[in-house]
CHARMM-style PDB file with segment names, atoms N, HN, CA, C and O in Angstrom:
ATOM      1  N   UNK     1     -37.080   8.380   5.408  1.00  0.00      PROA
ATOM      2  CA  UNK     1     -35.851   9.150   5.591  1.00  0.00      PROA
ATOM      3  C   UNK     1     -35.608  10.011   4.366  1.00  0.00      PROA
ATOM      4  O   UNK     1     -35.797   9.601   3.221  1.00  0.00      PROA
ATOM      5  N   UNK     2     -35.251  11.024   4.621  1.00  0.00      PROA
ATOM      6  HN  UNK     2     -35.098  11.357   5.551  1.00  0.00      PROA
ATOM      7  CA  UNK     2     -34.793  12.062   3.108  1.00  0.00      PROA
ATOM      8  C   UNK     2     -33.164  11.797   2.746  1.00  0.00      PROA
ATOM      9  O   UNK     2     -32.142  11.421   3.320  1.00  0.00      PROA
ATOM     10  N   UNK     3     -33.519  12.155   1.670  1.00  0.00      PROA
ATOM     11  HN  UNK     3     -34.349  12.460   1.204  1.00  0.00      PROA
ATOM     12  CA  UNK     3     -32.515  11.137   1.078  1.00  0.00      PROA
ATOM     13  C   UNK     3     -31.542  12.805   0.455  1.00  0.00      PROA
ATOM     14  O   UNK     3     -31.026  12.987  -0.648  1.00  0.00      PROA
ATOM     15  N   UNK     4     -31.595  13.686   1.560  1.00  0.00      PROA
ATOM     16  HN  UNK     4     -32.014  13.538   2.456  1.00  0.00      PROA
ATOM     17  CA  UNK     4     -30.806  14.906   0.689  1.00  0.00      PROA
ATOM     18  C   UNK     4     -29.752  14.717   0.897  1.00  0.00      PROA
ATOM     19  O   UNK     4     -29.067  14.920  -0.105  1.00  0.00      PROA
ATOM     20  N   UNK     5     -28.837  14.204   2.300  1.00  0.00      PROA
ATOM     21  HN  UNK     5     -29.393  14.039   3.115  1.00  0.00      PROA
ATOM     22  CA  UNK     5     -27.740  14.024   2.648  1.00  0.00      PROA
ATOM     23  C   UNK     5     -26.859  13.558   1.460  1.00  0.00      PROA
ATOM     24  O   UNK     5     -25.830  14.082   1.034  1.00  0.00      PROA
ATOM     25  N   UNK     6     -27.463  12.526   1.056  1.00  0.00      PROA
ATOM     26  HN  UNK     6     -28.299  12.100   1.402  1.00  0.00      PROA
ATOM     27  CA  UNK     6     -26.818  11.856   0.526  1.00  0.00      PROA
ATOM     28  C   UNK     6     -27.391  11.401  -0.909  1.00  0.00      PROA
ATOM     29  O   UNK     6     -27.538  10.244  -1.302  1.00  0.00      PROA
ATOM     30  N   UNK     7     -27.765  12.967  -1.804  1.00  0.00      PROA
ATOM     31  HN  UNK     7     -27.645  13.907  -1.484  1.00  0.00      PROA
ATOM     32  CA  UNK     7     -27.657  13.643  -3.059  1.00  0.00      PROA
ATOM     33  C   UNK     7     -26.528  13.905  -3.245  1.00  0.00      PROA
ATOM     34  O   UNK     7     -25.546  13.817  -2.507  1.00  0.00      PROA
ATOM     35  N   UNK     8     -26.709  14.403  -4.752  1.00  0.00      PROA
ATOM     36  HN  UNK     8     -27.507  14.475  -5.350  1.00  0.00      PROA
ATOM     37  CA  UNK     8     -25.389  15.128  -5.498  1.00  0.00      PROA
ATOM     38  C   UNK     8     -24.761  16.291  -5.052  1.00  0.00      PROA
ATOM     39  O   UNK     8     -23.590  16.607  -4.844  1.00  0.00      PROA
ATOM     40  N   UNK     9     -26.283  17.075  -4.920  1.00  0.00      PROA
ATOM     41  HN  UNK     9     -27.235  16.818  -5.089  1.00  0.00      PROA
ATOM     42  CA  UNK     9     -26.023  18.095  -4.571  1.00  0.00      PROA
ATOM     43  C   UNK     9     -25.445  18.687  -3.408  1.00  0.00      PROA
ATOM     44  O   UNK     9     -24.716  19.677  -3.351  1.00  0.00      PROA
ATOM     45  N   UNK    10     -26.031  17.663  -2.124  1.00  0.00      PROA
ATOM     46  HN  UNK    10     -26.623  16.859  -2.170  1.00  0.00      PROA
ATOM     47  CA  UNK    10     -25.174  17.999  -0.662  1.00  0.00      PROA
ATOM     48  C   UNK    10     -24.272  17.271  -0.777  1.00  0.00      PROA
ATOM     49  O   UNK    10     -23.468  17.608   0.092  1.00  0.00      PROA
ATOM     50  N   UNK    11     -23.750  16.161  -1.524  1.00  0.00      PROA
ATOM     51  HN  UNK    11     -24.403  15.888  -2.230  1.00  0.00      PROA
ATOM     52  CA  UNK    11     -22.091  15.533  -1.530  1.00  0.00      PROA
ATOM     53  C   UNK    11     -21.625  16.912  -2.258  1.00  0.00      PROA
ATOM     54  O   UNK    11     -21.599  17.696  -1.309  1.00  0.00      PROA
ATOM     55  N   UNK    12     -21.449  17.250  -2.795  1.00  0.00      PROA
ATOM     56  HN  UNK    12     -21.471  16.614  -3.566  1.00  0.00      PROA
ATOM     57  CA  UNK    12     -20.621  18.339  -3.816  1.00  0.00      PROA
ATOM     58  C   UNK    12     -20.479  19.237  -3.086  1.00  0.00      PROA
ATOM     59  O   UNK    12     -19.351  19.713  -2.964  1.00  0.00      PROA
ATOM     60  N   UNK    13     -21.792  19.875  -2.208  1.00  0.00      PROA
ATOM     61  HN  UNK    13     -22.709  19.488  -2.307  1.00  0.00      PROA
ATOM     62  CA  UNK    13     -21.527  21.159  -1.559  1.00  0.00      PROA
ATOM     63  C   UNK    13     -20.624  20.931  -0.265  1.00  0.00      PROA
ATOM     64  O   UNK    13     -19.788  21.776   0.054  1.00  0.00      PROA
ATOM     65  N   UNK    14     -20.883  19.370   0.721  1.00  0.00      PROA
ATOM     66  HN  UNK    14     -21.562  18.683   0.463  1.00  0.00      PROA
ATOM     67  CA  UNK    14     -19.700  19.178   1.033  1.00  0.00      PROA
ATOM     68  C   UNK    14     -18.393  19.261   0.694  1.00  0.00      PROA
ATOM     69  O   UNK    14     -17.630  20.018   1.294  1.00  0.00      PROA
ATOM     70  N   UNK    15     -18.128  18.725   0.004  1.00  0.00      PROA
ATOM     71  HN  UNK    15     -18.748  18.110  -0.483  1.00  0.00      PROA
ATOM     72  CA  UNK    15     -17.004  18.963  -0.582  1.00  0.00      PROA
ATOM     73  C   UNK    15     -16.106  20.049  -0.642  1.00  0.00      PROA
ATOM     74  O   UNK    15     -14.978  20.347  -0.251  1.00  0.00      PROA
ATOM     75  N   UNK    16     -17.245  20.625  -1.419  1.00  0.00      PROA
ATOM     76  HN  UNK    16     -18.161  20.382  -1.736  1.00  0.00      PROA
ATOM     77  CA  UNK    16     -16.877  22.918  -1.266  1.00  0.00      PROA
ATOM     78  C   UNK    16     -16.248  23.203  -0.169  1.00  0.00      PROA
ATOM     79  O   UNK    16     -15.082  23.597  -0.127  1.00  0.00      PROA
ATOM     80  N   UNK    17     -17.018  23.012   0.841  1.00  0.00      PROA
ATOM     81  HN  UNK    17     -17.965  22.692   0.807  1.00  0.00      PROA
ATOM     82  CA  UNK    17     -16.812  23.200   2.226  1.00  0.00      PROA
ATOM     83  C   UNK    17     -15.543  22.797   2.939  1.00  0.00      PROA
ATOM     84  O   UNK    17     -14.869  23.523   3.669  1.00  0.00      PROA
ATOM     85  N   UNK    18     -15.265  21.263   2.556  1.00  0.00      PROA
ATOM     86  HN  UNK    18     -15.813  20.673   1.963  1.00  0.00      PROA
ATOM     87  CA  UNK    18     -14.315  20.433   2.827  1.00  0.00      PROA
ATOM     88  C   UNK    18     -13.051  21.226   1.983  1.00  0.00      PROA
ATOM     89  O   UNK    18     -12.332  21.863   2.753  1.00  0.00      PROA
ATOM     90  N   UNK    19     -12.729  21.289   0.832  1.00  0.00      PROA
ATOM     91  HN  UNK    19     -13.312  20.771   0.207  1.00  0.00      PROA
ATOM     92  CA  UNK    19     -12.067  21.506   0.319  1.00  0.00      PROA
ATOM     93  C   UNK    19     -11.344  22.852   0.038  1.00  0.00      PROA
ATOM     94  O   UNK    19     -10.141  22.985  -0.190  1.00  0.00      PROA
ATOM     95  N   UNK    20     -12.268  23.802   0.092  1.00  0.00      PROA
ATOM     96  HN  UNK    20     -13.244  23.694   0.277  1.00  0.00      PROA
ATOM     97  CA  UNK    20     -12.136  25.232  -0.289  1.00  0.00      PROA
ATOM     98  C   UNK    20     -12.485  25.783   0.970  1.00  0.00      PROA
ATOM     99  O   UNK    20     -11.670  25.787   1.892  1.00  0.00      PROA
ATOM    100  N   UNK    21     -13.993  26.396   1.124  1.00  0.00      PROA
ATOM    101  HN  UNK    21     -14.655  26.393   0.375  1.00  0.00      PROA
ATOM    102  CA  UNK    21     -14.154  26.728   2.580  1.00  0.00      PROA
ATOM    103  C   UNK    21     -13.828  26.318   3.838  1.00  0.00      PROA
ATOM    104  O   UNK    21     -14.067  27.082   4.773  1.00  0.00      PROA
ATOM    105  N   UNK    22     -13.308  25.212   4.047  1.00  0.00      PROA
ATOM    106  HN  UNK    22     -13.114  24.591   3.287  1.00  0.00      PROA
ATOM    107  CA  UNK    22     -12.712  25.087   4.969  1.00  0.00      PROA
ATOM    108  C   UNK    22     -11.111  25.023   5.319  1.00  0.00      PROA
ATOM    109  O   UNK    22     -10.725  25.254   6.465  1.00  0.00      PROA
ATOM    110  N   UNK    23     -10.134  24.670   4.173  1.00  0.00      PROA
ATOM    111  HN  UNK    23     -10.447  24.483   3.242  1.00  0.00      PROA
ATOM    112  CA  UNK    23      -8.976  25.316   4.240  1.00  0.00      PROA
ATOM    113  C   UNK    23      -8.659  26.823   4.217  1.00  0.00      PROA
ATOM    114  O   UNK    23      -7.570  27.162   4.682  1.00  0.00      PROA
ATOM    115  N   UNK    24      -9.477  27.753   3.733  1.00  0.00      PROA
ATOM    116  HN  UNK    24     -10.361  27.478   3.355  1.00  0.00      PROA
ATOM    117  CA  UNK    24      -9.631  28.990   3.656  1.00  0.00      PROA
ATOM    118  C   UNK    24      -9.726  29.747   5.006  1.00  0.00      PROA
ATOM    119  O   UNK    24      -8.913  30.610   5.334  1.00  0.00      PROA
ATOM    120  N   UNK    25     -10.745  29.372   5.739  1.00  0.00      PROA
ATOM    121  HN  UNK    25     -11.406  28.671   5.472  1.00  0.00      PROA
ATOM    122  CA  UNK    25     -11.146  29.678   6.901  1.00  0.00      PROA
ATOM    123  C   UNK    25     -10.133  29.332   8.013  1.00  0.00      PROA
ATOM    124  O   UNK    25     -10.122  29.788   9.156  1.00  0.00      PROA
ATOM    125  N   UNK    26      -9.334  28.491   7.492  1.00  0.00      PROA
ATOM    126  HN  UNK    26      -9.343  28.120   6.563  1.00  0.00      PROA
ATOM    127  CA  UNK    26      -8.471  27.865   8.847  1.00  0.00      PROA
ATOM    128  C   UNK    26      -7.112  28.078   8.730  1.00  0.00      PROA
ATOM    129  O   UNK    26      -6.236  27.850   9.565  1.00  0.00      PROA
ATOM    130  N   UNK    27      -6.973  28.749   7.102  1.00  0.00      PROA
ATOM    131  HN  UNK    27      -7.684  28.935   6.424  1.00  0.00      PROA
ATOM    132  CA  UNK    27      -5.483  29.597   7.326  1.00  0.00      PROA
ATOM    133  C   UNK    27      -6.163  31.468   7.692  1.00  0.00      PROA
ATOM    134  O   UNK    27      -5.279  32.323   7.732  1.00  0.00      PROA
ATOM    135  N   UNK    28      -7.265  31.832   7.867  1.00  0.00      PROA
ATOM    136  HN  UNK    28      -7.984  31.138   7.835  1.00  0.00      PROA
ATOM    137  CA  UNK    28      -7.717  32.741   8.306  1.00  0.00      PROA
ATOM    138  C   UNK    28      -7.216  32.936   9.427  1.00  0.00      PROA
ATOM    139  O   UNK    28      -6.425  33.827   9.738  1.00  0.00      PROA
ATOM    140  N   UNK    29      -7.770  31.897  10.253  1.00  0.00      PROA
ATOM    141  HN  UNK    29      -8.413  31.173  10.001  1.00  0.00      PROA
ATOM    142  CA  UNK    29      -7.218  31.790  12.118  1.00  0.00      PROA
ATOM    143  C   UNK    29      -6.697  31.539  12.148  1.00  0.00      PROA
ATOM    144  O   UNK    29      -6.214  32.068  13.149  1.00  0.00      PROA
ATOM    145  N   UNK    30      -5.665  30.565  11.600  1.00  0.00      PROA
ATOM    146  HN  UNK    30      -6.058  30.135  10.787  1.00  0.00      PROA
ATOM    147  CA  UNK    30      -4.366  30.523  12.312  1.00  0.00      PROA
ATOM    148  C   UNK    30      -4.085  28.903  11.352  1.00  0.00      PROA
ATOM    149  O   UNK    30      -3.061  28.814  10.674  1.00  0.00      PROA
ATOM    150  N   UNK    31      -4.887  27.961  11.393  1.00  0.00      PROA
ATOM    151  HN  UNK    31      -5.719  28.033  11.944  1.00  0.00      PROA
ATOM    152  CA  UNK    31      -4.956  26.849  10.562  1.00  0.00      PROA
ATOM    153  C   UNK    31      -4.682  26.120  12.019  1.00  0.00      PROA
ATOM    154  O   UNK    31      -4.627  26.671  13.119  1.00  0.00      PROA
ATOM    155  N   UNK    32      -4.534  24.794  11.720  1.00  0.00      PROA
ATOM    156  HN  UNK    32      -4.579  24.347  10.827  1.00  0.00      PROA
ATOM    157  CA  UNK    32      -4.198  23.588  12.598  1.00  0.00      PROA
ATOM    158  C   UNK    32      -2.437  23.343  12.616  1.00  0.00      PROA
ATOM    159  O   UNK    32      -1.628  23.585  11.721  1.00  0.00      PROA
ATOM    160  N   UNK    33      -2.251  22.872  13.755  1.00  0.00      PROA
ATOM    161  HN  UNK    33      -2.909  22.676  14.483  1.00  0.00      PROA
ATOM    162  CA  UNK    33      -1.295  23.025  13.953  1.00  0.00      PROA
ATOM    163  C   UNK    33      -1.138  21.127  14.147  1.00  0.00      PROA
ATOM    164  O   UNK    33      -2.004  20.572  14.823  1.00  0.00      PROA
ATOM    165  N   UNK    34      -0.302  20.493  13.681  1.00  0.00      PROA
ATOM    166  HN  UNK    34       0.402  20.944  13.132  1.00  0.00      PROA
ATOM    167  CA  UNK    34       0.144  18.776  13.662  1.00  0.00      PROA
ATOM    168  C   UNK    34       0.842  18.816  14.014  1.00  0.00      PROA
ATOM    169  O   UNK    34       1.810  19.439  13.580  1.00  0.00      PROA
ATOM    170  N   UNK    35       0.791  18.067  15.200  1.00  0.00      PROA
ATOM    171  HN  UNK    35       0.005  17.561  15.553  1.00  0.00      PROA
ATOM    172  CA  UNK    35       1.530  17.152  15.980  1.00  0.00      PROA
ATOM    173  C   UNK    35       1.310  15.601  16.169  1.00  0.00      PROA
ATOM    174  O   UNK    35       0.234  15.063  15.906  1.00  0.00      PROA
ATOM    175  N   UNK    36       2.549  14.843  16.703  1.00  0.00      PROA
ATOM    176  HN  UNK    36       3.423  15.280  16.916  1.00  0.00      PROA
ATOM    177  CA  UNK    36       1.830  13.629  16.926  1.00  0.00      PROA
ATOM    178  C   UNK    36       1.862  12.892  15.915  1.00  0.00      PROA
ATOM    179  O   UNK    36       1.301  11.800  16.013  1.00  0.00      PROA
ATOM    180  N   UNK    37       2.586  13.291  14.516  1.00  0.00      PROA
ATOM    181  HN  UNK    37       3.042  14.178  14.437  1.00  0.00      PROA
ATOM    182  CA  UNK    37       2.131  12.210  13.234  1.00  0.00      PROA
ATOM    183  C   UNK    37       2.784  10.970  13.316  1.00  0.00      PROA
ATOM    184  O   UNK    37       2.377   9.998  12.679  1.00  0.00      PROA
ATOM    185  N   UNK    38       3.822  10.926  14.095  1.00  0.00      PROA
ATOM    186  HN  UNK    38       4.153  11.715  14.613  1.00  0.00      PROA
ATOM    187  CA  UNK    38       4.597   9.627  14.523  1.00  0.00      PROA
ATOM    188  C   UNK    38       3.595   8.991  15.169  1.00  0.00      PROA
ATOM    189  O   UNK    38       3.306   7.969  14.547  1.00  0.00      PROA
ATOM    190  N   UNK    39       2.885   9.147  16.211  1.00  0.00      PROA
ATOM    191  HN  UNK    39       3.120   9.977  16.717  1.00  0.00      PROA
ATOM    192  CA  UNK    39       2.158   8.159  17.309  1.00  0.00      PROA
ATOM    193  C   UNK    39       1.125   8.103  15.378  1.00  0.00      PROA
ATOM    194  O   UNK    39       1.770   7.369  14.630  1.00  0.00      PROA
ATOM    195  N   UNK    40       0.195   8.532  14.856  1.00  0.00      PROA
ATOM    196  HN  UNK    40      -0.329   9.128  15.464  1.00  0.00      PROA
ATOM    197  CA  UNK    40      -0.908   8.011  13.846  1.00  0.00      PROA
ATOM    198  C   UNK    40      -0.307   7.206  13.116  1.00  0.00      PROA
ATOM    199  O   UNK    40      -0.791   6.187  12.623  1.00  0.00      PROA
ATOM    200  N   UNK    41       0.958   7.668  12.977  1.00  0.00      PROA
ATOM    201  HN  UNK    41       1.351   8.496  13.377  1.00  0.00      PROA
ATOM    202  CA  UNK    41       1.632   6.121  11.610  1.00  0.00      PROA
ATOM    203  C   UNK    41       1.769   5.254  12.695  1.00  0.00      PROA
ATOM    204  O   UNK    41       1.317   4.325  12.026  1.00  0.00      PROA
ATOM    205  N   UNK    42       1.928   4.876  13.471  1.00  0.00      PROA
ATOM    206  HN  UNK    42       2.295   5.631  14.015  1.00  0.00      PROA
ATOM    207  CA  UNK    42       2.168   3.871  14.310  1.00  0.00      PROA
ATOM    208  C   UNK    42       0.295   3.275  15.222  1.00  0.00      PROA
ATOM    209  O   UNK    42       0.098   2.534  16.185  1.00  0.00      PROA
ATOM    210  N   UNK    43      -0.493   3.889  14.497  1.00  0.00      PROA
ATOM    211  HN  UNK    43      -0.333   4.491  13.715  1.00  0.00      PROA
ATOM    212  CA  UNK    43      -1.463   3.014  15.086  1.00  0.00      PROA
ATOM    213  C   UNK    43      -1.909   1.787  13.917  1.00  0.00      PROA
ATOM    214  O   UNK    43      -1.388   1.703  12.805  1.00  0.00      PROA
ATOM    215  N   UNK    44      -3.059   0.809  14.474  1.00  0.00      PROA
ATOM    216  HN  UNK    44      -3.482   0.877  15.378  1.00  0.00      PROA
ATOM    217  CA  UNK    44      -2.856  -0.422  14.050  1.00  0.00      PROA
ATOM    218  C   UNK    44      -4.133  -0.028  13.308  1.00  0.00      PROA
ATOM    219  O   UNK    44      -4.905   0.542  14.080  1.00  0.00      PROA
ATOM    220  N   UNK    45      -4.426  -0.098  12.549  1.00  0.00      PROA
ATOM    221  HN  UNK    45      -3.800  -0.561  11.922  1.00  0.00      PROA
ATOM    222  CA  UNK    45      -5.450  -0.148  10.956  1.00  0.00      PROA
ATOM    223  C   UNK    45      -6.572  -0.935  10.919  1.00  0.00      PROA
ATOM    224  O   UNK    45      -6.223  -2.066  10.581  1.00  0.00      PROA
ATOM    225  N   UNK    46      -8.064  -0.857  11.154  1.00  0.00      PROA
ATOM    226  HN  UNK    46      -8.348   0.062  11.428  1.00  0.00      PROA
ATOM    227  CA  UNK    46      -8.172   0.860  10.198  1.00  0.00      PROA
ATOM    228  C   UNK    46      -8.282   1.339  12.077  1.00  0.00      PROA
ATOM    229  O   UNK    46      -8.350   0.533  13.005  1.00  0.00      PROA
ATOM    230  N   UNK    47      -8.267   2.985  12.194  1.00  0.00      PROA
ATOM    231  HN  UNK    47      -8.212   3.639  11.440  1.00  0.00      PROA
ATOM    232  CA  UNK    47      -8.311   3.335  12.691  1.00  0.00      PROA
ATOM    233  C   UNK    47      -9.389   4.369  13.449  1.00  0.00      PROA
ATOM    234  O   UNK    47      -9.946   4.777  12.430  1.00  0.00      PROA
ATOM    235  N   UNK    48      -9.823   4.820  14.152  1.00  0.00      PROA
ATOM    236  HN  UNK    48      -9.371   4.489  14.980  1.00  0.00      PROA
ATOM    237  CA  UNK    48     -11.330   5.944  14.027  1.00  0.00      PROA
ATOM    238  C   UNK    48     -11.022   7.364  14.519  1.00  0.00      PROA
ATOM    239  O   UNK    48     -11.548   7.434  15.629  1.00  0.00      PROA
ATOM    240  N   UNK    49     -10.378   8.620  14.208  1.00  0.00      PROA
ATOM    241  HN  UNK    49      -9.950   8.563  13.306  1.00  0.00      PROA
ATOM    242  CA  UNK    49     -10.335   9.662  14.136  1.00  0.00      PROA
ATOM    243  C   UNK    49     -11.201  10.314  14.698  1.00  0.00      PROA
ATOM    244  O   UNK    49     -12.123  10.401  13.887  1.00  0.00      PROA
ATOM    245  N   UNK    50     -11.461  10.829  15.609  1.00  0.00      PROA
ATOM    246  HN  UNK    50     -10.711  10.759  16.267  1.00  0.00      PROA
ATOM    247  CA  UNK    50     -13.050  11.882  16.090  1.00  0.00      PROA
ATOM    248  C   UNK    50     -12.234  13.199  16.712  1.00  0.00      PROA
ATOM    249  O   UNK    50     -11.249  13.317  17.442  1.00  0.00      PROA
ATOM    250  N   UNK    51     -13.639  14.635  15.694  1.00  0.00      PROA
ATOM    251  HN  UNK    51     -14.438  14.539  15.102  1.00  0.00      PROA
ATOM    252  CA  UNK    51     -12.927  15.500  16.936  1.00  0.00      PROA
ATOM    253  C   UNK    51     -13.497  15.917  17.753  1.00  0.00      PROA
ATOM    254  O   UNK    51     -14.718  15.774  17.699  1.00  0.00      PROA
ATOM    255  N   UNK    52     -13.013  16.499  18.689  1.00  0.00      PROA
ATOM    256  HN  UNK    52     -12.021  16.615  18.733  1.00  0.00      PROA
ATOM    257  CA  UNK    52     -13.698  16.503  20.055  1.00  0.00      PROA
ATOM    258  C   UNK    52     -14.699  18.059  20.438  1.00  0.00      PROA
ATOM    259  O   UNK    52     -14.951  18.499  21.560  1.00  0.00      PROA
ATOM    260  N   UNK    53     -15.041  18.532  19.334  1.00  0.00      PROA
ATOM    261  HN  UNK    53     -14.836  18.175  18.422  1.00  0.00      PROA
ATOM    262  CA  UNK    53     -15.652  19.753  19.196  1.00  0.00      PROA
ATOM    263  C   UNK    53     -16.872  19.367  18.310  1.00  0.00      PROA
ATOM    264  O   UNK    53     -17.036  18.302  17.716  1.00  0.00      PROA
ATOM    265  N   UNK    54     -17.813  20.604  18.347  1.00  0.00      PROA
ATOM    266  HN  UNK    54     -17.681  21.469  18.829  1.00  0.00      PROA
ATOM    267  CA  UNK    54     -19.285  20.487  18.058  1.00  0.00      PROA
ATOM    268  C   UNK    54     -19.062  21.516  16.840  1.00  0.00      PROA
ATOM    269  O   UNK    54     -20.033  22.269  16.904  1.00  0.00      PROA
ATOM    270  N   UNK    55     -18.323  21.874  15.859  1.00  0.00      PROA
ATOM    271  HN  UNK    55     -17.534  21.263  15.807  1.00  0.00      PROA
ATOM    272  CA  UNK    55     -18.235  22.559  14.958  1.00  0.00      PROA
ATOM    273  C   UNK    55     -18.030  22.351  13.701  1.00  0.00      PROA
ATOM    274  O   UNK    55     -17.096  21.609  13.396  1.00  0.00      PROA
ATOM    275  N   UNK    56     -18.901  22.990  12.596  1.00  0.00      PROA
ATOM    276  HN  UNK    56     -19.660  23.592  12.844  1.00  0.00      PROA
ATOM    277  CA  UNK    56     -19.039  22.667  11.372  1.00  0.00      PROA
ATOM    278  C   UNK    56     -17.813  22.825  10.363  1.00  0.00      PROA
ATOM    279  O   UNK    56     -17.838  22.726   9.136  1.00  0.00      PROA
ATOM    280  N   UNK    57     -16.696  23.108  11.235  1.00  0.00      PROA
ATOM    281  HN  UNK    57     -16.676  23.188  12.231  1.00  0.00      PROA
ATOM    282  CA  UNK    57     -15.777  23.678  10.166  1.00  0.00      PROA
ATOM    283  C   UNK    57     -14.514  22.278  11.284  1.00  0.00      PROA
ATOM    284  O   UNK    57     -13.295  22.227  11.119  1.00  0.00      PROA
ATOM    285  N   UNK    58     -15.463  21.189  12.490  1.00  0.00      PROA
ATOM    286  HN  UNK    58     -16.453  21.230  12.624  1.00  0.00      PROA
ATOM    287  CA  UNK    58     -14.753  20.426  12.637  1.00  0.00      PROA
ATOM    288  C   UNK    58     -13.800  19.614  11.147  1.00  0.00      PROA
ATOM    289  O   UNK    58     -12.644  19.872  10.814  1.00  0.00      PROA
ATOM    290  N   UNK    59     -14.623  18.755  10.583  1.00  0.00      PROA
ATOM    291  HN  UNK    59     -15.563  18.546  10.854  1.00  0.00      PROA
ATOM    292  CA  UNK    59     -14.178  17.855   9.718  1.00  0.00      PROA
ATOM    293  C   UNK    59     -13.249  18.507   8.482  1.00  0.00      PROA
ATOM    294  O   UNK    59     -12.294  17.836   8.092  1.00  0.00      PROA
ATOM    295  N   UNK    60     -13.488  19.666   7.930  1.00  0.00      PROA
ATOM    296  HN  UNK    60     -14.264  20.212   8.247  1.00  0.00      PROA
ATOM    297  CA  UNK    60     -12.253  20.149   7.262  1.00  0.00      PROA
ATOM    298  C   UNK    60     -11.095  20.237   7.805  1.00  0.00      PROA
ATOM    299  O   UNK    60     -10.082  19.972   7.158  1.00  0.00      PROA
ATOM    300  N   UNK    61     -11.057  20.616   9.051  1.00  0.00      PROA
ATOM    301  HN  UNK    61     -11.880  20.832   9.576  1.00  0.00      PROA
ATOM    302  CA  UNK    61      -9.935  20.984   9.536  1.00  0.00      PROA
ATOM    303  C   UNK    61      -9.434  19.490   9.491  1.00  0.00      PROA
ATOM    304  O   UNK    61      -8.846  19.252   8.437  1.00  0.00      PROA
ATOM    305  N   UNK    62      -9.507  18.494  10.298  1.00  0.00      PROA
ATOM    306  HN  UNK    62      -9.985  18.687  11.155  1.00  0.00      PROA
ATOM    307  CA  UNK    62      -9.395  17.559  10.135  1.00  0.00      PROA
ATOM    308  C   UNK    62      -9.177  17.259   9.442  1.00  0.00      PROA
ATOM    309  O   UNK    62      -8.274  16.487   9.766  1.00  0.00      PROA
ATOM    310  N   UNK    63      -9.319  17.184   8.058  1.00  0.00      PROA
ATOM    311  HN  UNK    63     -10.052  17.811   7.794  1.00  0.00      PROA
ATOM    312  CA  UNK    63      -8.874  16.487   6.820  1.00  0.00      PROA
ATOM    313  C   UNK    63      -7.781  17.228   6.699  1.00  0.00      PROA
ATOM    314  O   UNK    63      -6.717  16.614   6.781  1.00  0.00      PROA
ATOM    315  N   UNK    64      -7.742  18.334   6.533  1.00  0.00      PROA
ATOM    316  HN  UNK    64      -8.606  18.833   6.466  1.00  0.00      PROA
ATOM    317  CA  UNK    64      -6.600  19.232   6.770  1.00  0.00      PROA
ATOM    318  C   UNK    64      -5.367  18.837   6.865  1.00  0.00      PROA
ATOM    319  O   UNK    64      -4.415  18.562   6.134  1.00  0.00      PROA
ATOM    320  N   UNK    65      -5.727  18.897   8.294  1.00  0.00      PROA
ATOM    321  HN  UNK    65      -6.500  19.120   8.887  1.00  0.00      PROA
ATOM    322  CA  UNK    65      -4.716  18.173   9.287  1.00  0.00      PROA
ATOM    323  C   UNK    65      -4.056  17.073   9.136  1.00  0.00      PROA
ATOM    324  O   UNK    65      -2.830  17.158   9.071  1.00  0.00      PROA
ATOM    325  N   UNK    66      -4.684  15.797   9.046  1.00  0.00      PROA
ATOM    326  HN  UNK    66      -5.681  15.728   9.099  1.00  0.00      PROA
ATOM    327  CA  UNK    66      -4.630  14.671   8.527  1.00  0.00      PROA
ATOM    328  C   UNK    66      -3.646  14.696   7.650  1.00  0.00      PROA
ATOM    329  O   UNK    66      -2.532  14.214   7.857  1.00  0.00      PROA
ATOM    330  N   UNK    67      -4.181  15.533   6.126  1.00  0.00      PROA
ATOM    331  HN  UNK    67      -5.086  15.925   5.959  1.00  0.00      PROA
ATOM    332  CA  UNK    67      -2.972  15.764   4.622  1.00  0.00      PROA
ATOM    333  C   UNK    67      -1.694  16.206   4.827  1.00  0.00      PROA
ATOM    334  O   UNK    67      -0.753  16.053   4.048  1.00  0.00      PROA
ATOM    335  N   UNK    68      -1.670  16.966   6.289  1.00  0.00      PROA
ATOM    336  HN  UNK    68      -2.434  17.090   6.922  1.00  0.00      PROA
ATOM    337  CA  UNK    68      -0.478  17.541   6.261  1.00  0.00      PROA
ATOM    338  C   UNK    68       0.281  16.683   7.204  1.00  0.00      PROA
ATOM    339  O   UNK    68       1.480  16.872   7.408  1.00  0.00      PROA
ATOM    340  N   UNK    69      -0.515  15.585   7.877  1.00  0.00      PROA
ATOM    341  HN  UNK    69      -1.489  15.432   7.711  1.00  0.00      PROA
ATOM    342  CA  UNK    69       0.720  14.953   8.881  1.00  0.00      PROA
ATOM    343  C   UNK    69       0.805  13.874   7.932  1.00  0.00      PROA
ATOM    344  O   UNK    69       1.521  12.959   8.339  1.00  0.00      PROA
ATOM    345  N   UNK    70       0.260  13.683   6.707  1.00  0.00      PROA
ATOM    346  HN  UNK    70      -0.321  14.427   6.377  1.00  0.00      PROA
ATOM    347  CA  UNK    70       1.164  12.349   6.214  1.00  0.00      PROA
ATOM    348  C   UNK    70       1.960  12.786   5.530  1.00  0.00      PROA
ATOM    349  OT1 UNK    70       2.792  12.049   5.000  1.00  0.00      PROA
TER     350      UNK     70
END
């Protein structure tokens, strides 16, 4: 198995992505819109989050999202 995933270098550039490029990009379009943060504080712990799209700019948004409904 290659072990790039889970280098320095692709954790970090994740990150980029996660952090910068992908909040960037998503107040571009419009950003995510939260709803629902009442029903997530009220689920029972730990919990599993998935989104329901095939896109690379899924999981930022998501985190996104996430920061802003707590």
């Amino acid at each position: 198995m290659n072990g790039w995933p889970f280098s320095r270098p692709a954790r970090v550039a994740r990150e980029v992505v996660h952090r910068i490029l992908g909040p960037l990009v998503g107040r571009l379009v419009g950003g995510p819109q939260v709803d629902g943060t009442d029903v997530l504080a009220a689920l029972p712990r730990p919990a599993l989050i998935c989104p329901n799209h095939t896109s690379h700019l899924d999981i930022p948004v998501l985190r996104r999202a996430l920061a802003q409904g707590s």
